[in-house]
C-alpha positions in Angstrom: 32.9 14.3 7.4 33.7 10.3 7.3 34.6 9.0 3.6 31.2 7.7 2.8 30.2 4.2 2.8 31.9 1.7 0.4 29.5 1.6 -3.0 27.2 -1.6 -3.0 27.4 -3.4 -6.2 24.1 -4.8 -6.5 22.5 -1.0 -6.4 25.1 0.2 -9.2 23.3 -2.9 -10.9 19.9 -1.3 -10.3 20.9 1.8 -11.6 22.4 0.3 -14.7 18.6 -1.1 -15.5 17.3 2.5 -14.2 19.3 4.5 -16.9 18.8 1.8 -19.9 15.3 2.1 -19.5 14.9 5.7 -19.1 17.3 6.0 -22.4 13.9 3.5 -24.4 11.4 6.0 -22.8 13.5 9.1 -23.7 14.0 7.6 -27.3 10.4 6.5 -27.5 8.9 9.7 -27.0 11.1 12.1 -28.5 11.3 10.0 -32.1 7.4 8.9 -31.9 5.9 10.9 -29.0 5.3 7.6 -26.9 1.7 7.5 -28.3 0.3 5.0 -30.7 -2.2 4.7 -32.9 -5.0 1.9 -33.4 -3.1 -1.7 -32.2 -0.1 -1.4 -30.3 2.4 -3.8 -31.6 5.1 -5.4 -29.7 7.5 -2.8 -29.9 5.4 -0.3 -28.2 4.4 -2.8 -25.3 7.8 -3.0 -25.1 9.0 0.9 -25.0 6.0 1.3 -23.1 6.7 -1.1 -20.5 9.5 1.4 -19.0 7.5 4.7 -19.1 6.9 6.0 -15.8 9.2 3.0 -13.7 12.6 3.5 -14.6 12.4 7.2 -13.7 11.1 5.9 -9.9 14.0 3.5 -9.8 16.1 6.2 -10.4 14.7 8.2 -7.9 14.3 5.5 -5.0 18.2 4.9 -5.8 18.6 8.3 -4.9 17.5 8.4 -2.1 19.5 5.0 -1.4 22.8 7.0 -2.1 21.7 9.9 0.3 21.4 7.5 3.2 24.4 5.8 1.8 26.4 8.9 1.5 25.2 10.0 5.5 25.6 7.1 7.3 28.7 7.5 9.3 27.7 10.9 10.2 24.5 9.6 11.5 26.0 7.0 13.3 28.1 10.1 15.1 25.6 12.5 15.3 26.7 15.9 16.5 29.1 17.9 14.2 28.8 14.9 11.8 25.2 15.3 11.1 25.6 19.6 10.1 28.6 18.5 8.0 26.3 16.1 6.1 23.2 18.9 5.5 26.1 20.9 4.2 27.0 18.2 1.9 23.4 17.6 0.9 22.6 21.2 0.3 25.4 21.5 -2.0 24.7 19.0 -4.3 20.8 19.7 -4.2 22.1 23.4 -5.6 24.5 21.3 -8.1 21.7 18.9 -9.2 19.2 22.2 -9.6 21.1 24.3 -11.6 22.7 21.7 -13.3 19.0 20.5 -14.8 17.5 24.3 -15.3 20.1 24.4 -17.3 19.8 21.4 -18.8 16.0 22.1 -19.6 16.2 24.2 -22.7 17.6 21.5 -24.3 15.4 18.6 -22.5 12.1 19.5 -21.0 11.9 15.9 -19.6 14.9 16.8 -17.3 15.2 15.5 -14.1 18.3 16.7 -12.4 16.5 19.9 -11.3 13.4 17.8 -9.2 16.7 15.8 -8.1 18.1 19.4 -6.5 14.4 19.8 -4.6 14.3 15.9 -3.8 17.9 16.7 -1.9 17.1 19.9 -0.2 14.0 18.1 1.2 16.5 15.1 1.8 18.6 17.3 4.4 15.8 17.4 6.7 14.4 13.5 6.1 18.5 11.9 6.2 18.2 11.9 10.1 14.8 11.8 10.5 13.0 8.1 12.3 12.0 5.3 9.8 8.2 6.1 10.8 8.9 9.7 9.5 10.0 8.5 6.2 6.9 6.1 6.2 5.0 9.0 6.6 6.1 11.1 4.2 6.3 8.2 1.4 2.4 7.7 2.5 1.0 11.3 2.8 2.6 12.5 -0.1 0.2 10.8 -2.7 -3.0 11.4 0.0 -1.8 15.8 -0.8 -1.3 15.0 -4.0 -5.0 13.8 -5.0 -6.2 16.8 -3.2 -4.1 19.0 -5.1 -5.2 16.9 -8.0 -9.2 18.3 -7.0 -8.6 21.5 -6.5 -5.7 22.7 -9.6 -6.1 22.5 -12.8 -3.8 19.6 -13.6 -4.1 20.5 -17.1 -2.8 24.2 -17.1 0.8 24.8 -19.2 0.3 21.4 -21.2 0.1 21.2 -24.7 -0.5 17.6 -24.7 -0.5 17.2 -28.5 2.7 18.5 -28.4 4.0 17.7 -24.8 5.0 21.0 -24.2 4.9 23.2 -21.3 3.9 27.3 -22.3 4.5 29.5 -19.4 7.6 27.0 -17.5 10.0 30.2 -17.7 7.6 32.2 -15.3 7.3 32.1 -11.5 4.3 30.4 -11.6 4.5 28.4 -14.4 8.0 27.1 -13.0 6.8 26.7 -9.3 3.4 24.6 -10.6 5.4 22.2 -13.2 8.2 21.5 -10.0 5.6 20.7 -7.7 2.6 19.9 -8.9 2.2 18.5 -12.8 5.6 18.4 -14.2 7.1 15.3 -15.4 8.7 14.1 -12.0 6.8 16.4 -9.6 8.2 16.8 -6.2 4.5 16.0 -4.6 4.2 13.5 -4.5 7.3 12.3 -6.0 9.0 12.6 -2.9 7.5 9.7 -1.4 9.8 7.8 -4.1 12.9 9.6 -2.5 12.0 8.9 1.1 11.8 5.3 0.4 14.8 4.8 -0.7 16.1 7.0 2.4 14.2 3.8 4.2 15.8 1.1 1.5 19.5 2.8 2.2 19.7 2.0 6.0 18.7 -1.6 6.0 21.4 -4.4 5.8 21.5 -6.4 2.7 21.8 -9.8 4.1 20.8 -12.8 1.5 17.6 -12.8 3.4 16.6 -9.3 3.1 17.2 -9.3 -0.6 15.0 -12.4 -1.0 12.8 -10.3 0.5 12.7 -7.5 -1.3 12.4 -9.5 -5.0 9.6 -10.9 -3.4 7.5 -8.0 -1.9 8.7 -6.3 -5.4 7.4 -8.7 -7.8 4.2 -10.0 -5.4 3.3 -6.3 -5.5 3.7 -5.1 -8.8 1.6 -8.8 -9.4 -1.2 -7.0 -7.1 -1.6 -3.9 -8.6 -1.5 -5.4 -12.4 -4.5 -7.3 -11.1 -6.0 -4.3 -10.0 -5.0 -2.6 -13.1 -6.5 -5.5 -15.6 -10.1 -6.0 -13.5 -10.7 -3.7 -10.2 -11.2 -0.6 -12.5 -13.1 -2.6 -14.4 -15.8 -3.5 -11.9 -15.5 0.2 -10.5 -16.3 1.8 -13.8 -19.7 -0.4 -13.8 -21.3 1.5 -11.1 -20.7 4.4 -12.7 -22.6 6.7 -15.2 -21.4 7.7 -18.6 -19.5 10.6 -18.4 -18.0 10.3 -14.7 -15.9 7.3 -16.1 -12.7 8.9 -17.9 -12.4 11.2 -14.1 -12.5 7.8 -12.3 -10.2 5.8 -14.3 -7.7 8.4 -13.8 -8.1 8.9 -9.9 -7.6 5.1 -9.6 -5.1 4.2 -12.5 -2.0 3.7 -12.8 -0.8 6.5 -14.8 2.4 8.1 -14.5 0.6 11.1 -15.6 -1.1 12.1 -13.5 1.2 10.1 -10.6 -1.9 9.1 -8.3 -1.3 6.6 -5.6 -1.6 3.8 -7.8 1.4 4.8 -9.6 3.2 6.0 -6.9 2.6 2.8 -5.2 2.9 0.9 -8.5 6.4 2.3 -8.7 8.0 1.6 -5.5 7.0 -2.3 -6.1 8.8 -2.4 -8.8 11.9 -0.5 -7.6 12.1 -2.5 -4.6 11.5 -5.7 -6.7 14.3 -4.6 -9.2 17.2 -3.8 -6.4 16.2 -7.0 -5.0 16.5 -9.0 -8.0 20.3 -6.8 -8.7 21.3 -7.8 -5.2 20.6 -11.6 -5.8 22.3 -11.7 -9.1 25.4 -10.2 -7.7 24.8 -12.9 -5.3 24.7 -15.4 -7.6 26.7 -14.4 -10.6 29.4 -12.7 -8.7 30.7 -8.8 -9.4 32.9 -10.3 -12.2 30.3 -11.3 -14.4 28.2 -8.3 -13.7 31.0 -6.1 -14.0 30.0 -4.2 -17.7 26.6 -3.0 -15.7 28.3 -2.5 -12.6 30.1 0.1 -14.1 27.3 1.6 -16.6 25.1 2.8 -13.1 28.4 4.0 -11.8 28.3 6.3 -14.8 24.8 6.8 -14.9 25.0 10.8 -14.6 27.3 10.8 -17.2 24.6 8.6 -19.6 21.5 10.8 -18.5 23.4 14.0 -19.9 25.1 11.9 -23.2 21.8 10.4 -24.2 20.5 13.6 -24.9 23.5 15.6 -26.1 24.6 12.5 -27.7 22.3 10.3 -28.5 19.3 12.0 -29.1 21.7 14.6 -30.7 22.6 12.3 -33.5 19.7 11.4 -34.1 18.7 15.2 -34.6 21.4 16.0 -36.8 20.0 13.0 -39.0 16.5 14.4 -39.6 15.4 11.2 -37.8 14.2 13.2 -34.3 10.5 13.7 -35.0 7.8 11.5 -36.5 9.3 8.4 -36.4 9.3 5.3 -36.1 9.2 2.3 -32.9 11.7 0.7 -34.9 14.0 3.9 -35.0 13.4 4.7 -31.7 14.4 1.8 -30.4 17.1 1.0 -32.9 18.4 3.9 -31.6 18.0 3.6 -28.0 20.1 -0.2 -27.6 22.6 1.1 -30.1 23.5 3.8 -27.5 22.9 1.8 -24.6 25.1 -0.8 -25.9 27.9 2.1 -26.7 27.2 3.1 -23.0 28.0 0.1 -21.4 30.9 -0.6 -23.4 31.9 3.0 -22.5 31.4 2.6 -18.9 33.7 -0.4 -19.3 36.4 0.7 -20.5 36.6 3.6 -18.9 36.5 2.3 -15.0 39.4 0.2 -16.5 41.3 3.5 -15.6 39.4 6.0 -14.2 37.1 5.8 -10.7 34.7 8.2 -11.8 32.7 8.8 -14.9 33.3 12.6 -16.6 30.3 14.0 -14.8 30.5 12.0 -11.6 33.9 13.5 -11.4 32.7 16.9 -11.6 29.8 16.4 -9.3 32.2 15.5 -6.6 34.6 18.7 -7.4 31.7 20.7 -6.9 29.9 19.5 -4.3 32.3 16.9 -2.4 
C-alpha cells in the first residue's frame, strides 16, 4: 500500500482540543465523580462543559484518519483496497487488546470501542457517502429501540460508576455495544462521519462551512435543550416525565439521538474552527498543539498512568475537590504540550504512536 496521505495540520489541532478536554472529564470524575451537589459553581460548568463531546471529537477524528490513512488505495481500487482492510484489521486488533488491557486500570477506556469502531471501519472505508449517511443516521434510530427493550441499567452501579459482571461474556458483549461508556451502537454513527468528514477537500470555503454548520447546530440543539423539553414535559403526567426527558435529552448517558446529534455539531464545528486558525495563524504559531494531537495516544495512556497516577499515589484520587481536579488536569495538560513539543523537535512520532505503527503499520 501507498504511504498514506500527508497529516493535515488543522485536524492534529482538533485532536489537541479532543485530548485536553477528555484529560478535565477524566480528572473531573475520577477526583469528584463528575457529580455535584446543590449549586454548581463555575468550576463544574466548566468540567462539565467537556463531558460527553470531547470523547465524540475524538472519535469523529478517527474516523477522519481512517479515510485519511485509505485514500490512495481507494483511489486505486483493486489490490490497493484488500491491502488497506488488512491494515485496518490490524490496528482494530492493536487498538482492542491494547484497551482490554488497559481496562483494569481504567474502566472509562476507550481504545477497545476504538478496535470495534475499526473492524466495522474496514467495511464502511470504501463504502458510498450515502452509506455512511446511513449508518451515522440509523445507528441512534437502533439505539432507542435497544434502549426500550434492554435494561439500560443492568451492570451499573451508578453510585459508584462501576460495572459488576464486565469480565463475563455477556456483561462484556452488553457494556461494548449497548451501555458502556462509548458504546459501539450507536457510537458508530460518530465514526462514520468522520469517514464522510475525511474525504472532503478542505478548501477555505469548506472550513467556513463547517465552523458554521458546527456552531449554528450545537446553537439549535442548546435551544432545544434550554425550552423544547420544557414545553414537552407539560403535556405530560407526573411520573412519565423523568422517562421523557431522557428519550429526548441530551445526555451522554444514555447517548440518545440528541446527544449523538449534539456531538457531531460540535465536532464538526471544532475541526472547522482548527482548520481556520491554521488558516489564519499559520502552523508556526499553532505548532505546541500541533504537536500535542500528534501525540495524543501517547497522552490518553500518560494521563492515566501518569497523571491520574500521581495523583493516586498522593491520597488526592477520591473525594475531592473541582479545584483539585482541575488543578490537576491543566497542570498535566500543560506538561503535555510542552512534552509534545519538545519531543517532535527530534522525534516524528510520539512513544506510543511509534509503537502503534511497529505493530500494525
Amino acid at each position: 500500500m501507498t504511504q498514506p496521505s500527508p497529516r493535515i495540520a488543522g485536524y492534529d489541532v482538533a485532536r489537541a482540543l479532543a485530548i485536553l478536554g477528555m484529560i478535565v472529564v477524566n480528572f473531573d470524575v475520577s477526583i469528584t465523580g463528575g457529580n455535584t451537589i446543590g449549586e454548581t459553581t463555575t468550576l463544574e460548568r466548566f468540567a462539565q462543559s467537556f463531558q460527553g463531546r470531547a470523547s465524540a471529537l475524538f472519535v469523529v477524528l478517527a474516523g477522519v484518519g481512517l479515510s485519511l490513512m485509505t485514500r490512495r488505495a481507494r483511489e486505486q481500487g483493486g489490490d490497493a483496497l484488500r491491502v488497506a482492510r488488512r491494515r485496518i484489521i490490524k490496528r482494530a486488533l492493536f487498538f482492542f487488546v491494547v484497551g482490554v488491557a488497559f481496562l483494569p486500570l481504567w474502566s472509562g477506556d476507550i481504545l477497545h470501542y476504538y478496535g470495534v469502531f475499526f473492524l466495522v471501519g474496514a467495511v464502511l472505508f470504501a463504502a458510498r457517502d450515502a452509506t455512511l449517511w446511513a449508518v451515522a443516521a440509523v445507528a441512534p434510530i437502533v439505539f432507542v429501540v435497544m434502549l426500550t427493550t434492554l435494561d439500560y441499567n443492568a451492570g451499573w452501579v451508578w453510585s459508584e460508576l462501576r460495572y459488576e459482571g464486565l469480565w463475563t461474556a455477556e456483561g462484556f458483549v452488553r457494556n461494548t455495544f449497548f451501555n458502556g461508556f462509548h458504546p459501539v451502537v450507536p457510537w458508530i454513527a460518530f465514526f462514520a462521519v468522520g469517514i464522510w468528514l475525511g474525504r472532503r477537500t478542505m478548501n477555505s470555503t469548506f472550513i467556513r462551512y463547517l465552523a458554521f454548520i458546527g456552531i449554528a447546530g450545537m446553537m439549535l440543539v442548546d435551544l432545544w435543550q434550554e425550552y423544547g423539553i420544557a414545553q414537552l414535559l407539560t403535556h405530560y403526567q407526573e411520573g412519565s416525565e423523568s422517562d421523557l426527558a431522557v428519550a429526548i435529552g441530551t445526555t451522554s448517558m444514555p447517548p440518545v439521538p440528541m446527544y449523538i446529534l449534539k456531538g457531531s455539531f460540535g465536532a464538526v464545528g471544532v475541526i472547522g474552527i482548527s482548520m481556520i486558525l491554521i488558516e489564519r495563524l499559520g502552523e508556526k504559531a499553532l505548532a505546541p498543539l500541533i504537536a500535542t494531537g500528534q501525540l495524543a495516544f501517547t497522552h490518553y495512556i500518560g494521563h492515566v498512568v501518569i497523571g491520574l497516577g500521581a495523583l493516586e499515589a498522593l491520597g488526592k484520587l477520591e473525594n475531592g475537590t473541582i479545584e483539585i481536579a482541575l488543578t490537576g488536569a491543566l497542570a498535566y495538560s500543560a506538561a503535555a504540550v510542552v512534552f509534545s513539543t519538545v519531543w517532535r523537535r527530534h522525534y516524528d512520532r510520539g512513544p506510543l504512536e511509534w509503537v502503534l505503527r511497529k505493530i500494525a503499520p
